[in-house]
BAFI-3210 file (N, C-alpha, C; in Angstrom, 3 decimals, decimal comma, padded with zeros to 6 digits):
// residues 270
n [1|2|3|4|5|6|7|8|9|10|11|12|13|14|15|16|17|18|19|20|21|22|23|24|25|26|27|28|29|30|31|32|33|34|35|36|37|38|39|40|41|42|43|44|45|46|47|48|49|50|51|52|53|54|55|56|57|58|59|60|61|62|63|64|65|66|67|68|69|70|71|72|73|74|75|76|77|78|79|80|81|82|83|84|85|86|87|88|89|90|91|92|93|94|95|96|97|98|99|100|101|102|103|104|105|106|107|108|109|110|111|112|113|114|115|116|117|118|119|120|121|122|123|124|125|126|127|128|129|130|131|132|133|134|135|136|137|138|139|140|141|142|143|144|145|146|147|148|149|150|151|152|153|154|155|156|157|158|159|160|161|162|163|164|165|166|167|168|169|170|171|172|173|174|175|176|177|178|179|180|181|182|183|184|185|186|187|188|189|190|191|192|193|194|195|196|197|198|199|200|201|202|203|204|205|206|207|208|209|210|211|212|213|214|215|216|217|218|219|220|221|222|223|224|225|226|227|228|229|230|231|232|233|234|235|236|237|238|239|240|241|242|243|244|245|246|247|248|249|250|251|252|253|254|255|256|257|258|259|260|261|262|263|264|265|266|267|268|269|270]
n.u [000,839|000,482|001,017|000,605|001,712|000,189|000,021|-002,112|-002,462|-000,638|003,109|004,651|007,423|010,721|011,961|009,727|008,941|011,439|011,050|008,799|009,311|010,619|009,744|007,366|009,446|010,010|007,799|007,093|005,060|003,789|004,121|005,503|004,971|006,309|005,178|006,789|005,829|004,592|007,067|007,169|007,090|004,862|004,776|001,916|001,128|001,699|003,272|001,479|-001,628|-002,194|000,088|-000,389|-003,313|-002,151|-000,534|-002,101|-004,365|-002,713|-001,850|-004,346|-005,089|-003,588|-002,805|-001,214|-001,212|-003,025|-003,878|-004,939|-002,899|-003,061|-000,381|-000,925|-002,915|-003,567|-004,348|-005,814|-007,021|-009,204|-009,345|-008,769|-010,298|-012,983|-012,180|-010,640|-012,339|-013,283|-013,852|-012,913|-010,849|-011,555|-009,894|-009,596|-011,662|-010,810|-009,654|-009,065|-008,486|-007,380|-007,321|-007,084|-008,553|-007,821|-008,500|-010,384|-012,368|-011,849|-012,329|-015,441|-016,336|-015,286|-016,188|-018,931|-019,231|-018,761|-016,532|-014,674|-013,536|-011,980|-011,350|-008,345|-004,995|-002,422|000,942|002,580|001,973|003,605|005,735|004,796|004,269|004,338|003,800|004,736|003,057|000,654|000,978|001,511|-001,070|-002,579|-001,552|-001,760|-004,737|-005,056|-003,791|-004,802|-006,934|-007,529|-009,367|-008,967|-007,661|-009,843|-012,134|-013,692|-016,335|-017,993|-020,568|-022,106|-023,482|-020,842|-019,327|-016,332|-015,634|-013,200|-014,783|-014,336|-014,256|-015,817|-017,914|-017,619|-017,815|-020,391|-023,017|-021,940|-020,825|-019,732|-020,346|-021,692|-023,946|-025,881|-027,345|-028,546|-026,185|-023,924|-022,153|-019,170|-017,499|-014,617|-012,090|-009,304|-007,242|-009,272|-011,147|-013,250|-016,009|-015,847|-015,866|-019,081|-020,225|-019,841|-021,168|-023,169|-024,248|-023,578|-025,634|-027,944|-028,122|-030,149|-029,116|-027,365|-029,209|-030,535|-028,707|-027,745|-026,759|-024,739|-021,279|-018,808|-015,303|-012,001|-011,636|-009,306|-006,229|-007,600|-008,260|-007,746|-010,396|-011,506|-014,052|-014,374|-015,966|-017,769|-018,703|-018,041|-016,292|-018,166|-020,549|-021,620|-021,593|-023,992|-025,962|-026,439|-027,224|-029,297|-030,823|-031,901|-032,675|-031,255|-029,988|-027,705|-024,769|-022,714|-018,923|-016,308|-013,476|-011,317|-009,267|-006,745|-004,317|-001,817|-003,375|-005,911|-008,189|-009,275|-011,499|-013,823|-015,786|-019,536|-020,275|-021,632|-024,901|-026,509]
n.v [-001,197|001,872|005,346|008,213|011,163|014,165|017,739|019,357|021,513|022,042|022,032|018,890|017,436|017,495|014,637|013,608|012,559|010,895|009,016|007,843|007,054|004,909|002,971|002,253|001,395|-001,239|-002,636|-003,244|-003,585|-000,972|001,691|004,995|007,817|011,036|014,423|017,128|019,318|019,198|020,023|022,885|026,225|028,475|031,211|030,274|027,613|024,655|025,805|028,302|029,114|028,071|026,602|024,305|023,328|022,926|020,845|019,038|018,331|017,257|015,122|013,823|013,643|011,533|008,531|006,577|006,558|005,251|006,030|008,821|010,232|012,072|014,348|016,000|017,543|020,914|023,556|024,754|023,146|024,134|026,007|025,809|023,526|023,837|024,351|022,249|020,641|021,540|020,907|018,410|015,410|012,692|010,144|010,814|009,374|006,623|006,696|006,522|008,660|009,976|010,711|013,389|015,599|018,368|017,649|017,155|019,048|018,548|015,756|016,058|017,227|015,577|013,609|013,911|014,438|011,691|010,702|008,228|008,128|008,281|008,546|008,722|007,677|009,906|010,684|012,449|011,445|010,454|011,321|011,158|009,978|006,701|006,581|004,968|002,631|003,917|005,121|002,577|001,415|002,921|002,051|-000,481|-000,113|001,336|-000,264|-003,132|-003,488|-003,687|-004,753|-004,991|-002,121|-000,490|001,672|000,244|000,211|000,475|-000,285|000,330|002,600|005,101|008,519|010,508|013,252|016,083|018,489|021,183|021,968|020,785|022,083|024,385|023,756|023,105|024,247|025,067|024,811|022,194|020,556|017,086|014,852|013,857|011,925|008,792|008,074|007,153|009,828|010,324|012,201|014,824|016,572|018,928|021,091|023,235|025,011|024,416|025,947|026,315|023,828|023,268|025,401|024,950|022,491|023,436|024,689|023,060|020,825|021,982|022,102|021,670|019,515|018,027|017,214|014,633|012,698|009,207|008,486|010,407|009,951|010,272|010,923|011,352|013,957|016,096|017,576|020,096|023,352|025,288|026,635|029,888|031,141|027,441|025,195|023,401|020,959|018,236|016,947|014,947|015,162|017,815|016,597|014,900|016,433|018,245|016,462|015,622|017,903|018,438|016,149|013,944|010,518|009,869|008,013|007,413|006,467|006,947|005,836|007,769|010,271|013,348|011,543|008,641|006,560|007,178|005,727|003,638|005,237|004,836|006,802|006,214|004,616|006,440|006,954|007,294]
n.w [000,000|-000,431|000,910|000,818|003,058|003,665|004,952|005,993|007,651|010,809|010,690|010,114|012,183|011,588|012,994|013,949|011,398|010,449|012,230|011,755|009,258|010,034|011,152|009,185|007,108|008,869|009,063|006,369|005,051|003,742|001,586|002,648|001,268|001,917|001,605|000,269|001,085|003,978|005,456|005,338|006,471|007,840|009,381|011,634|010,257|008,132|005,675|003,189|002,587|-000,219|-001,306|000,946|000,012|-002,782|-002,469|-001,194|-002,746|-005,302|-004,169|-003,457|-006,162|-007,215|-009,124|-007,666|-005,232|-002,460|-000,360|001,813|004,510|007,061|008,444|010,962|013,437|014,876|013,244|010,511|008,314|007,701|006,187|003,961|003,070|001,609|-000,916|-001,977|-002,204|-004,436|-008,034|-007,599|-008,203|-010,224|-009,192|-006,742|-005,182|-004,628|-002,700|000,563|003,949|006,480|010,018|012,555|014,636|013,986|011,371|011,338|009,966|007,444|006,918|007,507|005,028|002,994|004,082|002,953|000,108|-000,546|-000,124|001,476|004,847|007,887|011,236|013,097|014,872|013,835|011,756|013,426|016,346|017,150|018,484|021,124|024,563|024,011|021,044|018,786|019,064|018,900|016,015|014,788|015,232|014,374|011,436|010,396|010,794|008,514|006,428|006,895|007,672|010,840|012,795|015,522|015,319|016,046|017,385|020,264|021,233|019,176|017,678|014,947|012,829|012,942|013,926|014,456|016,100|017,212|019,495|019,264|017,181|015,440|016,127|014,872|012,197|011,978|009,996|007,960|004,656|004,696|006,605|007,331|006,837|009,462|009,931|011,976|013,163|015,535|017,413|018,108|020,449|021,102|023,267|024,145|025,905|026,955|028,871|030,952|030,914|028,116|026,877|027,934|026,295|023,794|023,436|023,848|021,482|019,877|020,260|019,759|017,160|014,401|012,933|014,363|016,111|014,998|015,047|016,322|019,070|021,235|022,158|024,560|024,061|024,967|027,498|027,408|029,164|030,685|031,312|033,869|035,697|037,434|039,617|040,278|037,893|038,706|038,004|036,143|033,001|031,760|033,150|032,213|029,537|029,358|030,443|028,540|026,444|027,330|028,020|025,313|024,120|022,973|023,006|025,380|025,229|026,723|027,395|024,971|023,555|022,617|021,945|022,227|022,398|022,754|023,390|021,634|019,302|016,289|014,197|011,737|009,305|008,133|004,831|002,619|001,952|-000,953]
ca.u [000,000|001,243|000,393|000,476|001,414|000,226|-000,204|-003,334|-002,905|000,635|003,921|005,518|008,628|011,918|012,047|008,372|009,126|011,956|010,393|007,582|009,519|011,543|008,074|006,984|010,168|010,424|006,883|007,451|003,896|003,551|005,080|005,050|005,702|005,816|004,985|008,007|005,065|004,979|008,403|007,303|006,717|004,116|004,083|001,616|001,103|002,849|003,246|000,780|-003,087|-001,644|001,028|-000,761|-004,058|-001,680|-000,316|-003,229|-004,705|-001,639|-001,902|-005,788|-005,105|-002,577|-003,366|-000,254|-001,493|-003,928|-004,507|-003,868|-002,546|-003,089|000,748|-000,679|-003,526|-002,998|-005,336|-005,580|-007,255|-010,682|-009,140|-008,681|-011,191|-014,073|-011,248|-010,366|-013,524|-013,905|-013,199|-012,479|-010,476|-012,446|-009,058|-010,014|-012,633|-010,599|-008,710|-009,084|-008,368|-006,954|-006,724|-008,254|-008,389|-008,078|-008,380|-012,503|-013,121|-011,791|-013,574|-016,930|-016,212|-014,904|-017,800|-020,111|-018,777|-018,518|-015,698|-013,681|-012,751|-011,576|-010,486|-007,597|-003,656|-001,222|002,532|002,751|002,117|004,757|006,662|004,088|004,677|003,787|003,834|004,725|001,811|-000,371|000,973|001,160|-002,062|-003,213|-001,014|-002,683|-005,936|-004,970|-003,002|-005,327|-008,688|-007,336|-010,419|-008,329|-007,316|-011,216|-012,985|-014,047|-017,804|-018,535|-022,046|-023,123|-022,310|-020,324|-018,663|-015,796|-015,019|-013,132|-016,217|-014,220|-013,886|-017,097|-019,209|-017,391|-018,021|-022,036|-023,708|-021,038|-020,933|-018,904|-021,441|-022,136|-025,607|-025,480|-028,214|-028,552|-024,890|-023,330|-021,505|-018,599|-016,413|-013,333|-011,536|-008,187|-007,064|-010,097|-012,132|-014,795|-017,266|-016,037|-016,822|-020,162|-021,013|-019,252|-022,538|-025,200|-024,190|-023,696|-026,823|-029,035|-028,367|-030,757|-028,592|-026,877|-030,340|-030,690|-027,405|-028,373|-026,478|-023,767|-020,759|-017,904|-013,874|-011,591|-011,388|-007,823|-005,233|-008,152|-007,632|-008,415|-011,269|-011,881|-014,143|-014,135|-016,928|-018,540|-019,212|-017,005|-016,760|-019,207|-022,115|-022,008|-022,357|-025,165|-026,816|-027,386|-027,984|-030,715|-031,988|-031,955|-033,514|-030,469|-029,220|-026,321|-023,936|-021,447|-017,506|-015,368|-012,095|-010,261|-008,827|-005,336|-002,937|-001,637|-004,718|-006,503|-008,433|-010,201|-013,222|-014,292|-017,346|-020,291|-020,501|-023,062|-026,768|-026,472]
ca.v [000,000|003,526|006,052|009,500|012,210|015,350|018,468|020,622|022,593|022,453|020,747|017,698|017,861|015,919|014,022|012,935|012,027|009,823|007,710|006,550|006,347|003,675|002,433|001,619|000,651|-002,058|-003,628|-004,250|-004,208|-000,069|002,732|006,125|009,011|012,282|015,543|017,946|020,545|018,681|020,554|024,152|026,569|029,741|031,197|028,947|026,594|024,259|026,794|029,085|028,076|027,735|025,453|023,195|022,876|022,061|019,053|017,821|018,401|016,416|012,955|013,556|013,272|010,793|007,066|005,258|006,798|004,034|006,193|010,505|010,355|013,753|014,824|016,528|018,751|022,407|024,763|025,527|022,718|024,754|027,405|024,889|022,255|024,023|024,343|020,988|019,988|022,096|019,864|017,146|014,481|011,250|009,344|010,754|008,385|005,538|006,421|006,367|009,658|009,171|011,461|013,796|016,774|019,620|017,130|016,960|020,089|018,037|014,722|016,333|017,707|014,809|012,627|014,666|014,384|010,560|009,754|007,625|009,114|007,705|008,968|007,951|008,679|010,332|010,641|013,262|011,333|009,054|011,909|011,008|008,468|005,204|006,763|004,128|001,725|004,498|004,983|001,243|000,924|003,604|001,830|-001,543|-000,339|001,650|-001,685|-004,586|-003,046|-004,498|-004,741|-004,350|-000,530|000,387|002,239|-000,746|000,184|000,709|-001,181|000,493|003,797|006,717|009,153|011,257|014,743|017,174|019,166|022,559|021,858|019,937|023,192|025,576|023,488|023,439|025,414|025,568|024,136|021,137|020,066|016,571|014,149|012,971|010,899|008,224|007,837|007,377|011,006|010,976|013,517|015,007|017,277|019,293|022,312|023,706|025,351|023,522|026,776|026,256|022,840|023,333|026,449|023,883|021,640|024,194|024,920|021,648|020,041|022,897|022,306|020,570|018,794|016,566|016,181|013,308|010,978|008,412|009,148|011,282|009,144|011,229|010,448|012,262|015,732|016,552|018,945|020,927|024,434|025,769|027,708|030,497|030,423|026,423|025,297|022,396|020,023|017,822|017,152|013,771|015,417|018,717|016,698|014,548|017,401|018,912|015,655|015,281|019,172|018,417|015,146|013,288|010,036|009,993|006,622|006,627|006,844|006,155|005,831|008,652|011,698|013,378|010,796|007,839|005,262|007,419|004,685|004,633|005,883|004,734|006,789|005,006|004,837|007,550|006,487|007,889]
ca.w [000,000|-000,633|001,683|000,788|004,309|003,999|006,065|005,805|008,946|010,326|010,316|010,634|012,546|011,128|013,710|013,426|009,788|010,098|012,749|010,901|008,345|010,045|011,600|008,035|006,962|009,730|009,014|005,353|003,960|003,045|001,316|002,384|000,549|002,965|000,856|001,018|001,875|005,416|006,279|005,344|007,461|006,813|010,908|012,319|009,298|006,949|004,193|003,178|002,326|-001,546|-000,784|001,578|-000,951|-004,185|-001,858|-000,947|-004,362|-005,271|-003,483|-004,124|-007,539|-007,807|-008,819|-007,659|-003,894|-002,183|000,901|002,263|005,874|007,568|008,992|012,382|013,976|015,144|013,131|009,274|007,263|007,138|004,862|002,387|002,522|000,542|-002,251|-002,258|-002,833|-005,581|-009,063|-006,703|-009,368|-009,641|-008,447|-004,648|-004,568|-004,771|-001,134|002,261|004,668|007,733|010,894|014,057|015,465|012,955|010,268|010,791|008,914|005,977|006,899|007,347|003,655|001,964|003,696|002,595|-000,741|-000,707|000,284|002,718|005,736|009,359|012,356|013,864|014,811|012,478|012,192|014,416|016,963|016,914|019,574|022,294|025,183|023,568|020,327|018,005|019,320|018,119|014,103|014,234|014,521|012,392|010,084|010,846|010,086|007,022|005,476|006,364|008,508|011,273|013,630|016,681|015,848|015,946|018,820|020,946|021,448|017,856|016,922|013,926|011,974|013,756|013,298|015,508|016,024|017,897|019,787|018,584|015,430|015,201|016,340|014,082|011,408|012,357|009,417|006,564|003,510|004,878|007,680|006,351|007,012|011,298|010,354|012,970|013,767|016,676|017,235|019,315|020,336|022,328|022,835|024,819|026,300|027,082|029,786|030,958|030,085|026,878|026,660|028,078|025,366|022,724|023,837|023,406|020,362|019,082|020,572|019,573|015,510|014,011|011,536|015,413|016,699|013,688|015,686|017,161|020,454|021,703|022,773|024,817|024,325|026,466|027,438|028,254|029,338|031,071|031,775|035,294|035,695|038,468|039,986|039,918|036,871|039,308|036,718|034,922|031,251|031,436|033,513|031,132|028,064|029,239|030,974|027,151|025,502|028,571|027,742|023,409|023,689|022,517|023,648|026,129|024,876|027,288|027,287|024,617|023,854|021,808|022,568|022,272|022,908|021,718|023,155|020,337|018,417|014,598|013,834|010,247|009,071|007,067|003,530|002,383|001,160|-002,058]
c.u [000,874|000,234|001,496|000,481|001,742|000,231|-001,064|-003,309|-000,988|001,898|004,417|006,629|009,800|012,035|010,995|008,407|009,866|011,804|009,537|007,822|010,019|010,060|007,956|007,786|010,431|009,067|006,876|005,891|002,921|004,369|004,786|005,703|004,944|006,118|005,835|007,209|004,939|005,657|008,241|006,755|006,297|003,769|003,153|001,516|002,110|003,052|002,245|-000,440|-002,706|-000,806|000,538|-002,074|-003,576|-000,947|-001,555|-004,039|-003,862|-002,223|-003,489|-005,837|-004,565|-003,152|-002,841|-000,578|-003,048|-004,594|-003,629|-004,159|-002,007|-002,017|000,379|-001,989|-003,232|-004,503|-005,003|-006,683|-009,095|-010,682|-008,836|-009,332|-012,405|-013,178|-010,729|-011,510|-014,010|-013,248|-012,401|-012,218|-011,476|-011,176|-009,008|-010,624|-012,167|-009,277|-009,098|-008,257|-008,432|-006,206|-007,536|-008,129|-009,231|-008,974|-010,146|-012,604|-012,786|-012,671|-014,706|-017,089|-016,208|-016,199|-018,728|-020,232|-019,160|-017,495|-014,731|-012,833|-012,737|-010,721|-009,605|-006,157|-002,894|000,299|003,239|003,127|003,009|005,828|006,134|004,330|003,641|003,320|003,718|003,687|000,596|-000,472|001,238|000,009|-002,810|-002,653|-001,934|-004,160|-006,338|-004,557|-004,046|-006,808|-008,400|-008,360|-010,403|-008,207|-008,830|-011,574|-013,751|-015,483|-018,415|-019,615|-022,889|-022,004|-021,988|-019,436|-017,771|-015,282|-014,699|-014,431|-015,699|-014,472|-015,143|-018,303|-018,868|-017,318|-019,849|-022,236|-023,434|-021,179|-020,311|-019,645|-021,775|-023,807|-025,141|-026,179|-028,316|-026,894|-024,333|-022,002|-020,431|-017,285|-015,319|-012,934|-009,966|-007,881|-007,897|-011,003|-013,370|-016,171|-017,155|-016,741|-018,297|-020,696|-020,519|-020,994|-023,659|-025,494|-024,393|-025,202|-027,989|-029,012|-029,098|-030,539|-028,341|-028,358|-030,953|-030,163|-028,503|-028,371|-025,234|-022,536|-019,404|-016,144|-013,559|-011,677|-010,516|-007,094|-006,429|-007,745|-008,433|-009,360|-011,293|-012,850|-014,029|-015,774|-017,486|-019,211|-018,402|-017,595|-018,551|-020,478|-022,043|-022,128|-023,838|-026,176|-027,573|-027,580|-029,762|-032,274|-032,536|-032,612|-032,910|-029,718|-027,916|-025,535|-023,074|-020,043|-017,285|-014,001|-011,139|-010,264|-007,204|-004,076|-002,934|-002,124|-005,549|-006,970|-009,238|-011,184|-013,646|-015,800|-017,958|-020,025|-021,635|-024,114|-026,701|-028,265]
c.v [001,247|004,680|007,267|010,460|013,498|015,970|019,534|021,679|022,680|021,572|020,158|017,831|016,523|014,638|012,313|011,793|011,100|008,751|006,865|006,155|005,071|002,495|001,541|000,394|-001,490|-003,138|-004,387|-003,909|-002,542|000,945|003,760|007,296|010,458|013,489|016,227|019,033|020,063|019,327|022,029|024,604|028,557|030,523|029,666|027,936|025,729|025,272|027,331|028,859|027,379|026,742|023,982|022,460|022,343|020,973|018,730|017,087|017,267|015,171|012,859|012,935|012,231|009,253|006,147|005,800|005,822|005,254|007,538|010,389|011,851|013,541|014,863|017,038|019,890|023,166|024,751|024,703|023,421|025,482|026,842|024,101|022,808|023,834|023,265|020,196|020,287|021,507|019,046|016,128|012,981|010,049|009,931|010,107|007,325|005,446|006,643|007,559|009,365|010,359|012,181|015,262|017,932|019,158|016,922|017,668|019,251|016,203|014,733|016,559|016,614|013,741|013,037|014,433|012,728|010,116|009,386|008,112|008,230|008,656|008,291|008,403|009,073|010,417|011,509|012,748|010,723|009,829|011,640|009,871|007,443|005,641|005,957|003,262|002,541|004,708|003,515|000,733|001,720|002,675|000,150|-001,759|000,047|-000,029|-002,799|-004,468|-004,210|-003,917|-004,308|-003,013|-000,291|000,409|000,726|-001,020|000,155|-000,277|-000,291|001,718|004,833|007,394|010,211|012,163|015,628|018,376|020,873|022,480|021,216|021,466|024,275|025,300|022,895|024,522|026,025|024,414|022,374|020,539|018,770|016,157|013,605|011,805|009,369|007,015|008,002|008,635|010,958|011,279|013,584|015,670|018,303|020,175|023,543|023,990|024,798|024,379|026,738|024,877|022,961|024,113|025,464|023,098|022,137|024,594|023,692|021,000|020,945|022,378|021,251|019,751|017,278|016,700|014,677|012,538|010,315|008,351|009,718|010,081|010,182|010,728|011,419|013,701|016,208|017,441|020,015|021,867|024,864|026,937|028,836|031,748|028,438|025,968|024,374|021,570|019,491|017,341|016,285|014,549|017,126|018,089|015,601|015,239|018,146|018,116|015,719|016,806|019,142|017,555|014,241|012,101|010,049|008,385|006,532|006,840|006,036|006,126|006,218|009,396|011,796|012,854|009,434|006,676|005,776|005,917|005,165|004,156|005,452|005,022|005,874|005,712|006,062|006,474|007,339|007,347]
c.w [000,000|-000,075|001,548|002,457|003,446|004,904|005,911|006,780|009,334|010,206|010,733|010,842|012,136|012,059|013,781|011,848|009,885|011,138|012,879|010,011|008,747|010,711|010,205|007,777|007,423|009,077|007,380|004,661|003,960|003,062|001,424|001,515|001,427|001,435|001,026|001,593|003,736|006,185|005,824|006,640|006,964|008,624|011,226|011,545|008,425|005,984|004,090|002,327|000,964|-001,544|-000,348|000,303|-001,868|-003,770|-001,704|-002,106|-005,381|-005,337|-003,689|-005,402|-008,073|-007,575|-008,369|-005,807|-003,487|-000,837|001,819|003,563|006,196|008,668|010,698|012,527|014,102|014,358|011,637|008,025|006,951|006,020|003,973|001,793|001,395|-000,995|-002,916|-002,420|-004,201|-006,790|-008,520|-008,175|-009,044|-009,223|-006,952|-004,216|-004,104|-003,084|000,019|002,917|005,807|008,556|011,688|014,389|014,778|011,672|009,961|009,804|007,156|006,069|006,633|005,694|002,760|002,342|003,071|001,141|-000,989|-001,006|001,268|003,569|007,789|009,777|012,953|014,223|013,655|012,967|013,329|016,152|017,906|018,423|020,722|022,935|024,379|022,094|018,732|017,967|018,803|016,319|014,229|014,389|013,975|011,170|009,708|010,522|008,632|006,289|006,041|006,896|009,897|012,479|014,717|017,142|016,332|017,564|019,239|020,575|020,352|017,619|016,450|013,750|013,050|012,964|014,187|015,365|017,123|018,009|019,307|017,890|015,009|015,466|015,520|012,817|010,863|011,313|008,274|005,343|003,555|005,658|006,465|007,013|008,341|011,300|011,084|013,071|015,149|016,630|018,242|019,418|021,815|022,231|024,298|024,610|026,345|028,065|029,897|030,914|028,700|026,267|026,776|026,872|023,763|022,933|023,615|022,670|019,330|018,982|020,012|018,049|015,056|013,116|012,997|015,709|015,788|014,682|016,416|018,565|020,279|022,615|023,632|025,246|025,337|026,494|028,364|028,296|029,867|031,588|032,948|034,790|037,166|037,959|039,162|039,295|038,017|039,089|036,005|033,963|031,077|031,755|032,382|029,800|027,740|029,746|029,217|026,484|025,986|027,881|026,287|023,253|022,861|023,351|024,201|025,847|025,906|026,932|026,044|024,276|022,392|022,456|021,881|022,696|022,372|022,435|022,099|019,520|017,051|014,960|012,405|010,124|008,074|005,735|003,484|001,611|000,138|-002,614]
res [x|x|x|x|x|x|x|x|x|x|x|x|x|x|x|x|x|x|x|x|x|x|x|x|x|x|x|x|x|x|x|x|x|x|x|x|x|x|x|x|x|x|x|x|x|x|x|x|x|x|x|x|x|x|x|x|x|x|x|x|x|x|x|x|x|x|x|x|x|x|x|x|x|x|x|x|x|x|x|x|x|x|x|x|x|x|x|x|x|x|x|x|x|x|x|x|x|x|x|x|x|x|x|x|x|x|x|x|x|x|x|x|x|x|x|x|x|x|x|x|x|x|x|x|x|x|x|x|x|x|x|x|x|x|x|x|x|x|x|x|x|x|x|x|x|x|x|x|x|x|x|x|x|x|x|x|x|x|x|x|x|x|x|x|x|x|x|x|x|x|x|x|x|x|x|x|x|x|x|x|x|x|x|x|x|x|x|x|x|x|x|x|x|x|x|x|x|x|x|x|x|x|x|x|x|x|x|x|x|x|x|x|x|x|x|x|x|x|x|x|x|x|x|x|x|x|x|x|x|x|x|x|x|x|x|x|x|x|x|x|x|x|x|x|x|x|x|x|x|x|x|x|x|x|x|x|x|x|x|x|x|x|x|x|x|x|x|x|x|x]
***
């Protein structure tokens, strides 16, 4: 398999790069090819919205690529995804999209679109304790669907998103169909009023009142509040499933770090 890393948002650090490369290397059964856009640097981004779009645009296009592995998180791939949708090549259909955080705003897009998109770790993460156990089994489920990487609880369609990035993508052209999917989200470095106003936003749109239920990964690196919010993450996000009239599912198991598991959304009902 040949796996295409890009970087829609920002970049992959050398470091990062040559220890998945040796990752790969070691297992024998796929080839990556990292984008040299990966290693720019535009202030906060890989290179500058132009740059990052004609990579992605790129490995979108290309037929000897089986499958585009999103570099990292951070912030940027919104300012590109409507564009990359636009004269989308009909060799995008034929791959698989793979990654979390930032990387929704282009999931929601490309599902929407029809086509193949999972959540799960990227190369990035490879610097985090236990690092490698996480791109090996992203890599694991990219190269054979290995059953193991997937979110445990999974019985039936879902679909997972950072709750920032999931509410600021509420209402845009990229918003795809929730219809009765299991929705669940996570998210880090965030005030637990933000979380909560993340929730009343979310739960209010009538595109998530469709899911089927609300499932909740982690919510880490919390930032102190003062006063202290008096509510942690779990009871604020079944308190607004409770007020919306949306099932509450229960914990599951993603978030920012490398237990992160995949997410594979459904096919679309065309």
């Amino acid at each position: 398999m040949r796996i295409a890393i890009v970087a829609p948002s920002c970049r992959l650090t050398e470091e990062a790069a040559e220890r998945v490369e040796a990752i790969a290397s070691r297992r024998g059964d796929c080839e990556l090819g990292i984008h040299p856009q990966c290693f720019l640097s535009d202030g906060h981004f890989a290179g500058p919205d132009e740059a990052r779009l004609a990579a992605l645009r790129e490995v979108m296009a290309d037929p000897a690529v089986d499958a585009v592995w999103y570099a990292r998180g951070g912030y940027g791939s919104n300012r590109i995804a409507e564009a990359a949708l636009a004269g989308m090549p009909e060799q995008a259909r034929g791959k698989v999209y793979l990654g979390y955080s930032d990387a929704g705003f282009l999931h929601a897009g490309f599902h929407k679109a029809g086509l193949e998109v999972a959540w799960g770790p990227m190369p990035q993460d490879v610097v985090r304790a236990d690092g490698e156990v996480a791109v090996n089994r992203a890599l694991d489920w990219l190269v054979r669907r290995d059953p193991k990487a997937l979110e445990p609880g999974l019985d039936g369609p879902a679909m997972a998103f950072n709750l920032t990035v999931l509410s600021n993508l509420l209402g845009t052209p990229l918003e795809p169909d929730f219809s009765s999917v299991d929705l669940i989200i996570e998210d880090v470095g965030e005030h637990l009023y933000r979380i909560d106003r993340s929730m009343f936003h979310v739960t209010a749109s009538p595109a998530i009142r469709k899911v089927r239920r609300i499932r909740l990964g982690r919510i880490s690196d919390v930032l102190p509040n003062d006063p202290d919010f008096a509510s942690d993450e779990e009871s604020i996000v079944e308190s607004w499933c409770k007020r919306s009239s949306i099932a509450f599912g229960g914990r599951a198991d993603i978030g920012h770090d490398a237990a992160n598991r995949v997410v594979s959304f459904p096919p679309r009902n065309d």
